[in-house]
N, C-alpha and C positions, 0 to 999 in steps of 0.2 A: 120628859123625853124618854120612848122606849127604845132602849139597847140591842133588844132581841133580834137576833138574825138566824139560821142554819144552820152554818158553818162556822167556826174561828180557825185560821190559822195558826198552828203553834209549833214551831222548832220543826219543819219540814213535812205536815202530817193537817189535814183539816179534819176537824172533831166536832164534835155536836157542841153548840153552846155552852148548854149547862158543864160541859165537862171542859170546858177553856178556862182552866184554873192552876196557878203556882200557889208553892207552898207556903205556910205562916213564915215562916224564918228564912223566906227567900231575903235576901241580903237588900234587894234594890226599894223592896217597902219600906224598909227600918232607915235609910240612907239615903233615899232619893237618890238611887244610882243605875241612870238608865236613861234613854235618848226617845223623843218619838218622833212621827210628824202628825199634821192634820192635813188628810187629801181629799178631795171632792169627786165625786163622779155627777154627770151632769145627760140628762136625756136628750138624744137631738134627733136628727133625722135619720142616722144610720146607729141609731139603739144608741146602748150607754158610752158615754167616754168619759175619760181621767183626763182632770186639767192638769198638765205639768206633771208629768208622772217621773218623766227621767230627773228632771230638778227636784223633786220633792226624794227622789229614790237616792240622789246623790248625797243631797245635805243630810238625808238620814245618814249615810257613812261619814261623813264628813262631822258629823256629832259625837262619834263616837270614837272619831279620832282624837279631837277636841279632848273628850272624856278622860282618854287614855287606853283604850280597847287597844290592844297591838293585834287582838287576832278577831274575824270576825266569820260566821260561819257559810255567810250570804255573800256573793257581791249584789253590787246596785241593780242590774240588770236582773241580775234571779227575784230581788226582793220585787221588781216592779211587776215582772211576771206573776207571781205570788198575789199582790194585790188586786192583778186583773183576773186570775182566779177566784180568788176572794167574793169580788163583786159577779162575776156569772155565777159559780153556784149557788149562789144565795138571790138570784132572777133580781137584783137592784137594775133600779138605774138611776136615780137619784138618792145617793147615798154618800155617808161620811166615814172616811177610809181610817184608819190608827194602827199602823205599824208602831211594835214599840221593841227595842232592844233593851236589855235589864242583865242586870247581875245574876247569877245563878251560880249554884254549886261553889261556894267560899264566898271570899271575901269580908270577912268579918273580924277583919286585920285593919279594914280601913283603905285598904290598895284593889285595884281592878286586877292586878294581876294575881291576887290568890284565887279567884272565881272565874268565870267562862263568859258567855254569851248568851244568852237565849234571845231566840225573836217569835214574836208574835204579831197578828195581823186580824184587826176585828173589823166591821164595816155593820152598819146599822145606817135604817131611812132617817133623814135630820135635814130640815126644813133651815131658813136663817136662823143663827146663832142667838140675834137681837130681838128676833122675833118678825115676823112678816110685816107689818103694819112701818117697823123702820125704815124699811125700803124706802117707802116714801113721804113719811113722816119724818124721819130722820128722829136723834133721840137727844139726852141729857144728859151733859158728863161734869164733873168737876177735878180739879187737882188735889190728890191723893196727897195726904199727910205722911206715906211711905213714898222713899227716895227709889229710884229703878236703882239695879244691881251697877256697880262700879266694872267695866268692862274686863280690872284683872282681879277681881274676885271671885265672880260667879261667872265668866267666860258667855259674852252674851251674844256670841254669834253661831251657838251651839244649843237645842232645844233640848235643854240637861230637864229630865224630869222636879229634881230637886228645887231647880229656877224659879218655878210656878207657886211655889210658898209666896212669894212676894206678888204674883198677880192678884193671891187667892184673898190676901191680907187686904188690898189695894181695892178690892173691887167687891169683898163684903163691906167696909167699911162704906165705897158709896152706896151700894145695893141700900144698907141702914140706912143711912141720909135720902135717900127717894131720888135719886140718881139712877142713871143704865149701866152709865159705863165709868170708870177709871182713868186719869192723864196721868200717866206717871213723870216726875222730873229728874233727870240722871245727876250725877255727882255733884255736877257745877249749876246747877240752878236752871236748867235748861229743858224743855219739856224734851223728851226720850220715847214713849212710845205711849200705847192704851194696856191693859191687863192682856189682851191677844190681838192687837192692830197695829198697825204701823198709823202715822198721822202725817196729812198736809193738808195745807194748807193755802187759799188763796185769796188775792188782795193785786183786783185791778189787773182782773184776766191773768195775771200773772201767778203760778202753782210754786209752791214749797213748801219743801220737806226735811227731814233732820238726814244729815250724812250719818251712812251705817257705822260709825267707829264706836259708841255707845250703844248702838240699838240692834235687833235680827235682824238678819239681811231676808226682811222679805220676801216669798217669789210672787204672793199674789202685788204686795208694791213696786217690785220689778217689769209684772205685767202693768200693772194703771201708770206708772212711767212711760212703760214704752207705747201705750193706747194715747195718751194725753200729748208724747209728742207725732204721734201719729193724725193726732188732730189737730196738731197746729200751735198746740200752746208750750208758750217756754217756760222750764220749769227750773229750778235754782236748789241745789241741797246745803242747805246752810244752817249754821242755828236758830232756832227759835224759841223767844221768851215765851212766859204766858201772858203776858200782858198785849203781845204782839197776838196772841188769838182770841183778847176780847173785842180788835177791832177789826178783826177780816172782816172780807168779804163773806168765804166760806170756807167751812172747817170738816174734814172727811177725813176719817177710816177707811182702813181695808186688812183683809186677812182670809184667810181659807176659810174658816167658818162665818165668819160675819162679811164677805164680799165687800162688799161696797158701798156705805156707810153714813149720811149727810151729822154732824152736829148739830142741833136746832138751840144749842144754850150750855154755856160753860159756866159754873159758879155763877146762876141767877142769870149772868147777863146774855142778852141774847145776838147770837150770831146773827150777822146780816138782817136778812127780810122774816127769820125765826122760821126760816121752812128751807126744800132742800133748794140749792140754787143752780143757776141753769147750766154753769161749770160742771159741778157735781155730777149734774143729771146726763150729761151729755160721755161724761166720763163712765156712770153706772151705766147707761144702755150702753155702749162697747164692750164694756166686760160681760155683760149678761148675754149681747150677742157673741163674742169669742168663746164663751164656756159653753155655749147651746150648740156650735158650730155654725153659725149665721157669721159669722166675721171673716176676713180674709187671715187672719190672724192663727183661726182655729187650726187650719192646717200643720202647723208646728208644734202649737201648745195643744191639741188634744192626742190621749191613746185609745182606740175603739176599742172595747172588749166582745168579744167571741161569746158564744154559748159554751158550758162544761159541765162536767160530770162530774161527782167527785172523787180525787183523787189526790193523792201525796206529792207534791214536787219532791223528786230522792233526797234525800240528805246529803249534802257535799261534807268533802275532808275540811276541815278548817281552812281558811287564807288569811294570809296579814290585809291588815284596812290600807 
């Protein structure tokens, strides 16, 4: 997957690639001290748009409140501006967005408050996560021999860079096994999410999902909620075993990078008809028309970006989060 783009945004100032670089002894690499998101830009009929820009712009603040950040250098608004900068000077429009806020200047006391803020904001072309062919083949996961994070240990409704030690652990381990993807199970024996998805689940037209208390409050799951009851189907957030999803009907993913997701086989056994099913499908063409701007939907959840030149959004005085 090439990274390469124009521009990076970093701490108020967009720079040429090669030089979008922090230092060895920045604090947030040795520490996993630092928040991101992953956002989408999507091509439609009136040029590029950002799915969910203000949601994904908030919970980026809302992470680093989490974190502990008391001061931050951006609000939500400046950063989302920034990101649709980002994607016109660099002429995307199918492209994947990485705001990332990080430790910088101290903290090597172990506290967020001996260090500051830094943000940055990268964007590069990137095609499905899972690989194009998933779309609608759908792919193969198993249940991870690593536990998901306990909600008051690693704080899971905050996209803490640190966190993803546990995806990466989870989803080499299936990669080795000739697996796709990762099920993780949270504290109490309950399935909890993928290495980067949310999961539901369906059995008899009827969708469910895990309540967000253990797992990230998705926005792309928040859209395929509210698209699914848009369509008529009722949907239940409840616990689920894994025993309960070797006998759905069908078993789906979703997240910014990897969209929207069928399972064709969990631990050998196979979901449903072993392909993607017609729930699924009816739910992934909604989301691929709301992010294209073909949806009635699109109207709220897309932000069009502009043409630009490049240039610095000014530097603000700090703000509290």
């Amino acid at each position: 997957m090439g990274m390469e783009s124009k521009y990076v945004w970093m701490n108020g100032e967009l720079v040429e690639f090669e030089k979008a670089t922090v230092h060895f002894l920045t604090p947030a690499l040795h520490y996993g001290v630092g928040v991101y998101e992953g956002i989408r830009s999507y091509a439609t009929g009136r040029g590029p748009a950002v799915f969910r820009l203000k949601e994904h712009a908030g919970r980026l603040i809302d992470s680093a409140l989490v974190l502990g950040f008391r001061e931050l250098p951006y609000t939500a608004a400046e950063i989302a501006e920034a990101v649709k900068l980002v994607v016109a000077v660099n002429g995307f429009e199918e492209c994947y967005i990485r705001p990332l806020i990080y430790l910088t200047d101290g903290g090597w006391n172990l506290t967020v408050d001996a260090g500051k803020a830094g943000l940055g904001i990268a964007a590069w072309e990137w095609n499905n996560y899972l690989g194009a062919e998933a779309l609608e083949r759908g792919i193969r996961a198993n249940i991870a021999s690593f536990t998901r994070h306990h909600p008051n240990v690693m704080m899971t409704k905050a996209k803490i860079t640190g966190n993803y030690a546990n995806s990466v652990l989870a989803k080499t381990e299936s990669v080795r096994l000739g697996f796709e993807e990762a099920i993780l199970l949270d504290p109490q024996g309950y399935v909890a999410e993928c290495t980067g998805e949310n999961l539901f689940m369906v059995r008899r037209d009827r969708l469910y999902t895990i309540p967000t208390a253990p797992v990230l409050e998705g926005i792309t799951r928040d859209a395929i909620i509210t698209l699914a009851r848009d369509l008529g189907y009722e949907l239940s957030e409840t616990p689920i075993s894994r025993d309960q999803l070797y006998v759905a009907d069908e078993v789906f993913v979703c997240g910014t990078a990897a969209e929207c997701i069928a399972l064709r086989e969990i631990d050998f056994r196979v979901i449903g008809s072993g392909r993607m099913g017609p729930v699924t499908r009816a739910i992934q063409q909604a989301y691929q028309a709301a992010i294209h701007g073909q949806h009635p939907r699109s109207a709220e959840w897309l932000d069009y970006v502009t043409t630009a030149t490049p240039a610095a959004l000014p530097v603000r005085q700090t703000v509290s989060a």
